[in-house]
C-alpha positions as CSV (number, residue, x, y, z in Angstrom):
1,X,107.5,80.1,108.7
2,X,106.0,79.0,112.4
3,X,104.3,81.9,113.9
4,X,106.3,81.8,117.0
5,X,109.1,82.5,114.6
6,X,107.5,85.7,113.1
7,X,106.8,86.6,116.5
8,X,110.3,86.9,117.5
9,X,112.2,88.0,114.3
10,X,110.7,91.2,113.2
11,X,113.2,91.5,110.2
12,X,111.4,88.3,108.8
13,X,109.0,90.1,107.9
14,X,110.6,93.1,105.6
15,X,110.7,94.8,103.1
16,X,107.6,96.3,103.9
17,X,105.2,97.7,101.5
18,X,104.4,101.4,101.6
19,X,100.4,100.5,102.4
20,X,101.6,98.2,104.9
21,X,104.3,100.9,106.5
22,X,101.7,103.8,106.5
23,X,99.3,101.6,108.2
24,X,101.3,100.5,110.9
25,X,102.8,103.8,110.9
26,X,99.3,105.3,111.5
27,X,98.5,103.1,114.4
28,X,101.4,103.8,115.7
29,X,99.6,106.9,117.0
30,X,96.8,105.1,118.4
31,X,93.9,103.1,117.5
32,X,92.1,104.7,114.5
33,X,89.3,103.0,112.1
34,X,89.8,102.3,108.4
35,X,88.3,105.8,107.2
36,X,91.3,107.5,109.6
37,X,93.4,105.2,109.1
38,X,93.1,105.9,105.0
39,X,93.1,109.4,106.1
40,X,95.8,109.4,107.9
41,X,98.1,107.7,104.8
42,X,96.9,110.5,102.6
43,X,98.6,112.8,104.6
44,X,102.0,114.3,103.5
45,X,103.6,112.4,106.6
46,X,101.5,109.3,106.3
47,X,103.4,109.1,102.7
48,X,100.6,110.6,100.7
49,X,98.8,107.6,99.6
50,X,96.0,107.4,98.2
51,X,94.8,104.0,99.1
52,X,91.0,102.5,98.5
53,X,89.1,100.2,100.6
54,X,89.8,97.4,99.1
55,X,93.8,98.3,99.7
56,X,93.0,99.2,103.3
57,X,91.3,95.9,104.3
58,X,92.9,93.4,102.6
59,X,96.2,94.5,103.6
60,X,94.5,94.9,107.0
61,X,93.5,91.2,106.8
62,X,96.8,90.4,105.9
63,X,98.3,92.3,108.8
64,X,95.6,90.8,111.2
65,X,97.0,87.2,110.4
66,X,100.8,87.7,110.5
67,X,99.7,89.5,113.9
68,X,100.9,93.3,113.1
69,X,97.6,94.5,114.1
70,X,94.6,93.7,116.0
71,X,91.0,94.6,116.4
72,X,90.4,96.3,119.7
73,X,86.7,95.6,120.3
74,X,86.2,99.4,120.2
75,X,83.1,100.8,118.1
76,X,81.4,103.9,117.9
77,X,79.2,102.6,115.2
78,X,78.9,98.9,114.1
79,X,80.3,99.3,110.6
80,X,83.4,100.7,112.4
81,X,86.0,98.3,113.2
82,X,89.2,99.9,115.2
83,X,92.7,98.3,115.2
84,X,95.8,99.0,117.1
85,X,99.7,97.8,116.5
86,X,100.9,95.0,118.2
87,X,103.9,94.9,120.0
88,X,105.2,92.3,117.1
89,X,103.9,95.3,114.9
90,X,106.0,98.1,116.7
91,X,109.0,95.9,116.5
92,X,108.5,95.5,112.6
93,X,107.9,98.9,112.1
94,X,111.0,100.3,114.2
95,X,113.2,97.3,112.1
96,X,111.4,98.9,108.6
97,X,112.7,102.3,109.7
98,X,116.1,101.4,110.7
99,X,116.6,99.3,107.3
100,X,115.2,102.7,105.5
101,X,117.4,104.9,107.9
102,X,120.7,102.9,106.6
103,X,119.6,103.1,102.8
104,X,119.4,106.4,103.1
105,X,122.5,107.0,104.6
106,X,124.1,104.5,102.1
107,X,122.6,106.6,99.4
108,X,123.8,109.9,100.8
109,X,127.4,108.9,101.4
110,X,127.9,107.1,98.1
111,X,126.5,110.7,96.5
112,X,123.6,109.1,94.8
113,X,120.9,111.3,96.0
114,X,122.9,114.5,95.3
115,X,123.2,113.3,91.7
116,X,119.8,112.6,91.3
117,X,118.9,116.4,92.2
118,X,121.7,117.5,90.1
């Protein structure tokens, strides 16, 4: 797919992962570094994952290319890198919470998460 058309289509690029979700969830705050970013995830509402380095960065690389993220040229030490959400990225992460927002509601008016608890 042409980048132009990821650019504009935002549901192109879901389901999202749940690494890939947190992250952009997480920036969604503001720019962080890996460590808070990976700190951040951890967290009960960053979706309490435990993700390592390697997870962080190469989705990060991953995200950096389909343009969800970028490096802001920000550094308080040269072995931190910063990122930010792009506006691409905020309109994929608003999509990925809408399409989550209707499964759940799907779920809860069919009665399936009431039977799971039962």
């Amino acid at each position: 797919m042409a980048k132009a058309q990821l650019q504009s289509d935002p549901s192109s690029m879901l389901p999202l992962t749940a690494v890939v979700f947190s992250i952009l969830a997480a920036l969604a705050e503001g720019e962080k570094h890996g460590y808070a970013i990976m700190k951040w995830a951890a967290l009960a509402e960053g979706g309490g994952l435990a993700m390592g380095p390697g997870t962080l960065y190469g989705s990060l690389d991953r995200m950096l290319q389909s343009r969800l993220v970028e490096e802001t040229g920000t550094t308080d030490d040269e072995r931190r890198r910063y990122y930010r959400i792009t506006s691409f990225g905020s309109r994929v992460l608003v999509a990925e919470a809408e399409r989550l927002r209707r499964l759940i509601g799907a779920a809860r008016r069919k009665g399936s998460l009431e039977r799971i608890h039962a």
